[in-house]
C-alpha positions as CSV (number, residue, x, y, z in Angstrom):
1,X,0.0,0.0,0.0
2,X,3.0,2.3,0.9
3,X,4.9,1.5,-2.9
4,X,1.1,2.8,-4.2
5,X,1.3,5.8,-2.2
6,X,4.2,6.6,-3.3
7,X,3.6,6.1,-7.2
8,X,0.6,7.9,-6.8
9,X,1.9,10.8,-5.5
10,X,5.1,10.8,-8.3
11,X,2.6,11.2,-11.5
12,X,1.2,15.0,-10.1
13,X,5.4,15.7,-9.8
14,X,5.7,14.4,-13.0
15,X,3.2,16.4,-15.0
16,X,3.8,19.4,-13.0
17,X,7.5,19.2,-14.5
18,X,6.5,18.7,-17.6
19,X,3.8,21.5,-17.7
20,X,6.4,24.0,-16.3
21,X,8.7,22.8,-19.4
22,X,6.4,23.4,-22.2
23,X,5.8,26.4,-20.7
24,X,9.8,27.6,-21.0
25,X,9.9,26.4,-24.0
26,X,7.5,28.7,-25.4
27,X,9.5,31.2,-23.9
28,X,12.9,30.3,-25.8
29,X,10.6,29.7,-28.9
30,X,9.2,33.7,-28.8
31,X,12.7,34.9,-27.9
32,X,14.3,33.0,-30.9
33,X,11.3,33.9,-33.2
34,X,12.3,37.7,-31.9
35,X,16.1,37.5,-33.6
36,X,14.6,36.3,-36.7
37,X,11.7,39.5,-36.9
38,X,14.1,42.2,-38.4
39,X,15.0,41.1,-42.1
40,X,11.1,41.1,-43.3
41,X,9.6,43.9,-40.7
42,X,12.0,46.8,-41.0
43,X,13.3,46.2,-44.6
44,X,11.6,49.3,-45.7
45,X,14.3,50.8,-44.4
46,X,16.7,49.6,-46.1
47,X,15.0,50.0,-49.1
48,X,16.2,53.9,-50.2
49,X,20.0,52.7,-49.6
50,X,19.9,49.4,-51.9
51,X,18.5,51.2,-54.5
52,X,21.7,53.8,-54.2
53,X,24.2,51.4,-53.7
54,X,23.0,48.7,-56.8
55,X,21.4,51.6,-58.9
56,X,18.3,49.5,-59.1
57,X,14.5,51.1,-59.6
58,X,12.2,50.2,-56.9
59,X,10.6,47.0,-57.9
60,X,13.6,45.1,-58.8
61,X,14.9,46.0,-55.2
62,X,11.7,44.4,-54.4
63,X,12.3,41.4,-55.2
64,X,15.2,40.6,-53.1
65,X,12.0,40.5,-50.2
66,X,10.0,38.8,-52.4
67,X,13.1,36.2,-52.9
68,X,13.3,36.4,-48.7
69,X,10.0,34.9,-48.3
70,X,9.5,32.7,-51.2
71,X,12.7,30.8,-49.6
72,X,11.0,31.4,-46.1
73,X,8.2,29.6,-46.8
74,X,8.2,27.2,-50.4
75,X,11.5,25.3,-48.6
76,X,9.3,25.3,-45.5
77,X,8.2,21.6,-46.2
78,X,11.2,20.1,-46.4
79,X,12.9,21.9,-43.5
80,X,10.0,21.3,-41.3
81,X,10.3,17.4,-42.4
82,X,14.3,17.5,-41.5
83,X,13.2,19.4,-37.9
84,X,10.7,16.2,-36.9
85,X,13.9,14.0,-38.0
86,X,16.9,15.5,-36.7
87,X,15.6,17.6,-33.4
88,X,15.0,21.3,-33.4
89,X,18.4,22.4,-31.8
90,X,20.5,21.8,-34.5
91,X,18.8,23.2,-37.4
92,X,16.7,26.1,-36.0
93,X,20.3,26.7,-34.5
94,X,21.6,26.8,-38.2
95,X,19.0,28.9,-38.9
96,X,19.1,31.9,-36.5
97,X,22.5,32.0,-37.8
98,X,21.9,31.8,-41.5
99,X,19.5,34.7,-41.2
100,X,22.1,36.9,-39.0
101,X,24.9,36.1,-41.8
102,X,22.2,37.5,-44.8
103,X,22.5,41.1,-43.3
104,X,26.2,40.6,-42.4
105,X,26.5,39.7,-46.0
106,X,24.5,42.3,-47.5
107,X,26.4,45.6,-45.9
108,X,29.0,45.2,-49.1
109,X,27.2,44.5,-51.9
110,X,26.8,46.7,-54.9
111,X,24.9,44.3,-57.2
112,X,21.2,43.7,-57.6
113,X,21.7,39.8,-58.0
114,X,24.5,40.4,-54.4
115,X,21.7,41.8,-52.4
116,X,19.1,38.6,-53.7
117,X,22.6,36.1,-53.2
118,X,22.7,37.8,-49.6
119,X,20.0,39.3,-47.9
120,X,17.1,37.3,-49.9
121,X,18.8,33.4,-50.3
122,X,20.7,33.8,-46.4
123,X,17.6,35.0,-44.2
124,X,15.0,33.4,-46.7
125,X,16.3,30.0,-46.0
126,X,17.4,31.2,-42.2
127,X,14.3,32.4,-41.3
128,X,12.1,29.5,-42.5
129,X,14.3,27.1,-40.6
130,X,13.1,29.0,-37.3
131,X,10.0,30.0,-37.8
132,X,8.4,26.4,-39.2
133,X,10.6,24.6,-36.6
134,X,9.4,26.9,-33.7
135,X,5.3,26.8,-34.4
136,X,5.5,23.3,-35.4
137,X,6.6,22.8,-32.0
138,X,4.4,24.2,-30.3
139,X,1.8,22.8,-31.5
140,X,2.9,19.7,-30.8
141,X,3.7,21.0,-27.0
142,X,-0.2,22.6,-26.6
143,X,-2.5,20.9,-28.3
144,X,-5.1,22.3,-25.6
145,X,-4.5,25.7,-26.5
146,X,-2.9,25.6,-29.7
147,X,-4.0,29.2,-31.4
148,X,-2.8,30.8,-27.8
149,X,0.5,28.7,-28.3
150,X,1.3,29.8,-31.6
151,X,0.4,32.9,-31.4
152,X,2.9,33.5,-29.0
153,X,5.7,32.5,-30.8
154,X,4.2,34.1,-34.1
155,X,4.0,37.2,-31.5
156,X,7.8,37.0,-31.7
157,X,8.4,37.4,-35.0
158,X,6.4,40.8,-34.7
159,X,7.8,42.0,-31.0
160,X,11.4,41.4,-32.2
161,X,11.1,44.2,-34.8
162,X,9.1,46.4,-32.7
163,X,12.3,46.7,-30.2
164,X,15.0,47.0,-33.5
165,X,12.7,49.4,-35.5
166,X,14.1,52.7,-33.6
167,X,17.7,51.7,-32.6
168,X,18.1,50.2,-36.5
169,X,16.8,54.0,-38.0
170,X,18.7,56.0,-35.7
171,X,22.2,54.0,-36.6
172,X,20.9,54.1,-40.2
173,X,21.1,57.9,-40.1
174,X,24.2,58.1,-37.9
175,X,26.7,55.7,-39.3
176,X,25.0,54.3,-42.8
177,X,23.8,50.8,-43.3
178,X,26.5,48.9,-44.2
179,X,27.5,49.0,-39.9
180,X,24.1,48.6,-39.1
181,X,23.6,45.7,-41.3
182,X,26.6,44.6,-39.5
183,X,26.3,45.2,-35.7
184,X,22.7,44.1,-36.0
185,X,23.1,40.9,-37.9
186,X,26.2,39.7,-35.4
187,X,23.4,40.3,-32.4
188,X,20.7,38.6,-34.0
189,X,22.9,35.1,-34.9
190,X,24.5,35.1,-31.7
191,X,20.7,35.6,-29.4
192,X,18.8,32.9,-31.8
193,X,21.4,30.7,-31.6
194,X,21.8,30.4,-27.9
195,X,17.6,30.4,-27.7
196,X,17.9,27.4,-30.3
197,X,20.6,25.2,-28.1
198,X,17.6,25.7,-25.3
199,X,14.7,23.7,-27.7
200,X,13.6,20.3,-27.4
201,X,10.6,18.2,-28.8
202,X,7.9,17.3,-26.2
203,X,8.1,13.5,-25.0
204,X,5.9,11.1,-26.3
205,X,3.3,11.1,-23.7
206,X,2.7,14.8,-23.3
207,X,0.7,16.7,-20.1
208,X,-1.9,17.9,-22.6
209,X,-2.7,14.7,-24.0
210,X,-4.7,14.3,-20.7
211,X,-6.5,17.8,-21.0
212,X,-9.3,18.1,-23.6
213,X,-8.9,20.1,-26.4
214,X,-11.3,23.1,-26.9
215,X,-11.4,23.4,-30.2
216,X,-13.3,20.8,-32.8
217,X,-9.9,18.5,-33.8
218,X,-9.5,15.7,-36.2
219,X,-9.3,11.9,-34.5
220,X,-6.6,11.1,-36.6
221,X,-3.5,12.2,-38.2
222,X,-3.1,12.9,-41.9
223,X,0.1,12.6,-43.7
224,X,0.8,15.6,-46.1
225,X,0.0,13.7,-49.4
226,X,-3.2,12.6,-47.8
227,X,-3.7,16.5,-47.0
228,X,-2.5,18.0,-50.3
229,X,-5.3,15.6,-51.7
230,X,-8.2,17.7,-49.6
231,X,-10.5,20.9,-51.5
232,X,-10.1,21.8,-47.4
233,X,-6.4,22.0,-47.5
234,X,-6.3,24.1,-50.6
235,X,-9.4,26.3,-49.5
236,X,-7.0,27.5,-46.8
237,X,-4.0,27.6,-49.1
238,X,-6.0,30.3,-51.1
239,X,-6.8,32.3,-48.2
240,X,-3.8,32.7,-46.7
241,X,-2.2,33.8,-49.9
242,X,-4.7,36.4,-50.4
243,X,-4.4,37.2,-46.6
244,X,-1.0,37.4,-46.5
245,X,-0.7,39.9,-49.9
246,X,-2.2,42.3,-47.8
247,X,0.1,42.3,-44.7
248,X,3.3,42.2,-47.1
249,X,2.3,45.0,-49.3
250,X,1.6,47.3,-46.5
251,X,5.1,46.1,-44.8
252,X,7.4,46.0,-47.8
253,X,5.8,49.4,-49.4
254,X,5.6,51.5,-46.7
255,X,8.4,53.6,-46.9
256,X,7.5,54.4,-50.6
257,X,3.9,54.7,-50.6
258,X,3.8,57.3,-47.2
259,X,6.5,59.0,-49.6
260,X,3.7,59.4,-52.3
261,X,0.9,60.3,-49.8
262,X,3.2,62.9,-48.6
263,X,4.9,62.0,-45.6
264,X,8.1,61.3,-45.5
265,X,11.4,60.8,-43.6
266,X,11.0,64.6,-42.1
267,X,7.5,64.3,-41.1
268,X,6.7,64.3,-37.7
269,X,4.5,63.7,-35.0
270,X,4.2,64.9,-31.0
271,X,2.9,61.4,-29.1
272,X,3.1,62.4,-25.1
273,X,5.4,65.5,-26.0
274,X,7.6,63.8,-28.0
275,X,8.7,64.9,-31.3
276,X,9.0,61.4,-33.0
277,X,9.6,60.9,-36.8
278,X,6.2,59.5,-38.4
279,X,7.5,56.6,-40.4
280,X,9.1,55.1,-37.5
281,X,6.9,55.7,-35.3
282,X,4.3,54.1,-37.5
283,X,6.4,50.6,-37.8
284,X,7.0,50.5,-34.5
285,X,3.5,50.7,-33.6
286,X,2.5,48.2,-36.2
287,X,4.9,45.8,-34.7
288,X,3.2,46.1,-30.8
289,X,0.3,45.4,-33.0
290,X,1.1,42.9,-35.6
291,X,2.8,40.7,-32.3
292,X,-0.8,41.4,-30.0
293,X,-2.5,40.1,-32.4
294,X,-1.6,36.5,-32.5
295,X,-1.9,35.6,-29.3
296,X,-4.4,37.6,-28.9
297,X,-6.7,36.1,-31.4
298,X,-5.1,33.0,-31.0
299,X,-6.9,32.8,-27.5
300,X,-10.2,33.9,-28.7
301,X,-10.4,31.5,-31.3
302,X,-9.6,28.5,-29.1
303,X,-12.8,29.7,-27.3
304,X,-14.7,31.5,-30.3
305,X,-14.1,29.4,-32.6
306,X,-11.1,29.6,-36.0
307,X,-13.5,30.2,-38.7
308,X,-15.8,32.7,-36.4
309,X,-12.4,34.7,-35.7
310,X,-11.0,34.5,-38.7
311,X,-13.6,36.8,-40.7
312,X,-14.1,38.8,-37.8
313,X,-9.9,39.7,-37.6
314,X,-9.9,39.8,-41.5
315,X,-12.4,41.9,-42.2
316,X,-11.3,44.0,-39.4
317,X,-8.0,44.3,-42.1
318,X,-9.5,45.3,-44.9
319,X,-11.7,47.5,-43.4
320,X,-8.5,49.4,-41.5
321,X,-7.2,50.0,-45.1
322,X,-10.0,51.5,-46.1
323,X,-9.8,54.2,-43.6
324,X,-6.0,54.9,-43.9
325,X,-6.6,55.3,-47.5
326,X,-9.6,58.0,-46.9
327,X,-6.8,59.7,-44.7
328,X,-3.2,59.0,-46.2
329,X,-1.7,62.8,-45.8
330,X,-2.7,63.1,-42.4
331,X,0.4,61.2,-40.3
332,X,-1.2,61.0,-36.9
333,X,-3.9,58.7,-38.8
334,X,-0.9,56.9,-40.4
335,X,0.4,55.5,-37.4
336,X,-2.8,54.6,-35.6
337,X,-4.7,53.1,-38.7
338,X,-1.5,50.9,-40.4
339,X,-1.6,49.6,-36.5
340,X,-4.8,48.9,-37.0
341,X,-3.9,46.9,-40.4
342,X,-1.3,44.6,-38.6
343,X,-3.8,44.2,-35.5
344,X,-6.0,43.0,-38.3
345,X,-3.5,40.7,-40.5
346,X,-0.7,39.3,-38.4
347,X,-3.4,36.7,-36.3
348,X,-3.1,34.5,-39.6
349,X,0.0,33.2,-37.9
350,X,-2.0,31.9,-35.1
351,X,-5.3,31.1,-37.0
352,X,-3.6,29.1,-39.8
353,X,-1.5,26.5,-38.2
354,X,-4.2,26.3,-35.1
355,X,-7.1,25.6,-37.5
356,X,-4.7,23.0,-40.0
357,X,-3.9,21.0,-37.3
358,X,-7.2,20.8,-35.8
359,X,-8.3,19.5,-39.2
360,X,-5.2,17.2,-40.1
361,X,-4.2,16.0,-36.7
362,X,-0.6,16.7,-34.8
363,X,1.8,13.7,-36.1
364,X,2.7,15.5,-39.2
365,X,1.9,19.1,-38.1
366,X,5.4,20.5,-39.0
367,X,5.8,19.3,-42.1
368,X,1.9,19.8,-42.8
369,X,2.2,23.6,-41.6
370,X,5.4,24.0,-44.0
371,X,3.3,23.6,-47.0
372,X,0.7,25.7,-46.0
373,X,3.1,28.4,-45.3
374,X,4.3,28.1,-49.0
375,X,1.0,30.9,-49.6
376,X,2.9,33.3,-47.5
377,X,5.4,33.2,-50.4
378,X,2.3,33.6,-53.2
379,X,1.7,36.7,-50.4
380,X,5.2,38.1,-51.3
381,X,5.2,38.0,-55.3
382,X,1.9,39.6,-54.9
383,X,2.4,42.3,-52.2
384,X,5.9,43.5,-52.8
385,X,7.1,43.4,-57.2
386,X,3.4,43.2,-58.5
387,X,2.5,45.7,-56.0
388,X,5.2,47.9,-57.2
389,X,5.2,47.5,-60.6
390,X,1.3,48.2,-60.7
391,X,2.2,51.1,-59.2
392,X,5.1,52.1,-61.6
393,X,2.2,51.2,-64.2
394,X,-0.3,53.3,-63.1
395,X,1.5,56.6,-60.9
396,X,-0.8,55.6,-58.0
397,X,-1.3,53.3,-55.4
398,X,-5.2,53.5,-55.2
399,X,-5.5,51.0,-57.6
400,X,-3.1,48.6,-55.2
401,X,-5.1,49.2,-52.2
402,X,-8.4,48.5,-53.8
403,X,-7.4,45.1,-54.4
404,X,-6.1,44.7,-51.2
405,X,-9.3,45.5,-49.5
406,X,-11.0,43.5,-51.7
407,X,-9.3,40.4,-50.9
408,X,-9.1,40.8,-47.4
409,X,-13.1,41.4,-47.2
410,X,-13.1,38.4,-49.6
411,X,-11.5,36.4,-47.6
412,X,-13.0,36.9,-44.2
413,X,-16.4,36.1,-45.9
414,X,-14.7,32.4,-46.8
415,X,-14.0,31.9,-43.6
416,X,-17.4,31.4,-42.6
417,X,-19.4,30.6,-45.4
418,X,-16.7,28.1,-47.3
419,X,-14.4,27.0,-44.8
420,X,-16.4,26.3,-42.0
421,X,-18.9,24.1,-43.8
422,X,-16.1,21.9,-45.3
423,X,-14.2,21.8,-42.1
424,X,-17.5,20.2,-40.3
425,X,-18.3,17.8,-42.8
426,X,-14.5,16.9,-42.9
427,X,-14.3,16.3,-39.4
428,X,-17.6,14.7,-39.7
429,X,-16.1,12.0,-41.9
430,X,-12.6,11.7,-40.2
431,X,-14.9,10.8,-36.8
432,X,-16.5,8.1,-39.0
């Protein structure tokens, strides 16, 4: 009776132990996801001096983001598959320094194919290493509160820029960007790779297997050619791409089109008696926003439901463009609408994953995620060359946001009259 005692009192030890671990390791996934933020959220900086130093027009600069994220995301299959084999430390390790080494490599380039060989092949790659390795993990380590969990880590990604955005413009202006490129890129390799060395996949038996899940979640587990085979699977694939278009035009434009509306590097604004320049100001308080977000609405949809959420948060997007459109030379509206935009957009990094493993089960959930992240890269060609060379077609960018409000409105209306219909019946049939 004593031995029993005894047993019986190690299993509470045991899953307190392992529910404080999951709990640090979200917290070394969202610092890593931090170090990995800067190359896609405060490239519009950068944009104005890699045009001077390749003496290339604005879209073909462009593309070196657009190159970024396609790498990011359409090699996101096979390096999520490589993670569930080989253990996160060693290749999200590789990655946080990969992406660090891009910007290093970038600050002496004076070619246009340099700055794609650099900054767009080195942090693309990098960067999709982390990110796919670090959600796929954690949905694996909270299958009880998965949008909460990745949106956490996805909350990373947009904090890390938010703390970069001011210190990276100020050195900008003081010392040029070849040092800040530099100095920066050493930092970010050196934080992301000590985070990485602190990973670990969650044992096989896990705390939260014994919790029930709150959201509606497949009984079994589909591999990704049993997936890529589903109208479900490719509904979402569509939506994400024209969700993510959105996000990426407003982040990799913004520079150029606030130039065009009229404010530019000398505008300013007073926020609590502070002089503050507008375009920074703006991009940093798109990247409290764009991080809020996803945990934010990661939580509500756990409870609310994905699909409910999802055209609520969307439309809520498009709907925030609108308005900044109606008042684009005004620069206090600036910063507080294109906050609005990212608290609106940057949730499909919580939504996404959440709602595809609910539907295809957690076994394959990394690799499964990595091809649905692919439509962030269809995002990319979308929002940042054929943004700008619509622009350099047609001398305005009216005719870019229009299409961008259309989608997102689009979109959110999918959500709950295409996607939640499929997603019952499919569940439906996967219970059967």
């Amino acid at each position: 009776m004593a031995q029993t005692q005894v047993i019986d009192a190690a299993v509470p030890s045991q899953e307190t132990e392992l529910v404080s671990s999951r709990w640090f390791q979200l917290l070394m996934g969202f610092i890593v996801m931090m170090t990995i933020s800067s190359p896609q959220y405060v490239w519009t900086l950068f944009v104005p001096s890699f045009q001077r130093t390749t003496g290339s027009i604005l879209s073909e600069v462009q593309w070196t983001i657009t190159f970024l994220i396609v790498l990011q995301t359409w090699l996101s299959p096979m390096q999520g598959f490589l993670v569930e084999r080989l253990g996160p430390k060693l290749l999200i390790g590789l990655g946080a320094l990969m992406s660090g080494a891009g910007w290093i490599a970038s600050s002496t380039i004076t070619t246009i194919w340099g700055l794609y060989e650099t900054y767009g092949l080195l942090c693309g790659v990098g960067t999709g290493i982390v990110y796919i390795g670090i959600v796929g993990l954690m949905v694996k380590w909270f299958p009880d509160h998965r949008g909460f969990a990745t949106g956490t880590v996805a909350a990373g990604y947009g904090f890390g820029a938010m703390l970069t955005t001011f210190p990276i413009d100020g050195m900008l202006a003081a010392v040029g960007h070849q040092r800040t490129l530099v100095v920066f890129g050493a930092i970010f390799a050196a934080i992301g790779l000590i985070g990485a060395l602190l990973l670990k996949s969650p044992p096989k038996t896990k705390t939260a297997e014994r919790m029930p899940a709150s959201a509606a979640e497949s009984a079994r587990s589909y591999a990704p050619i049993a997936m890529l085979k589903t109208r479900v699977f490719w509904l979402m694939f569509v939506m994400m791409s024209m969700m993510s278009t959105g996000g990426l035009m407003v982040i990799t434009q913004f520079t150029s089109f606030a130039k065009s509306f009229g404010i530019d590097a000398k505008t300013t604004v007073v926020i609590f008696g502070l002089t503050l320049a507008a375009i920074p100001t703006a991009l940093t308080f798109d990247r409290i926003t764009n991080g809020l977000t996803r945990p934010f609405f990661g939580f509500v949809s756990d409870y609310l439901g994905r699909e409910n959420t999802m055209a609520l948060a969307f439309i809520l997007e498009g709907a925030a463009i609108f308005f900044m459109l109606q008042y684009r030379s005004d620069p206090y509206m600036l910063v507080v609408l294109s906050g609005l935009v990212f608290f609106g957009w940057g949730e499909i990094f919580s939504l996404f994953p959440s709602t595809l493993t609910d539907t295809f089960g957690t076994e394959y959930a990394i690799t499964n995620y990595g091809f649905l992240y692919m439509a962030q890269g269809v995002g990319s060609i979308l929002g940042a060359p054929v943004a700008a060379m619509i622009y350099e077609a047609t001398g305005s960018w009216l005719p870019v946001f229009g299409l961008v409000i259309a989608m997102d409105v689009l979109t959110g209306f999918l959500a709950l009259f295409a996607l939640k219909p499929q997603r019952r019946k499919w569940l439906a049939r996967a219970a059967g």
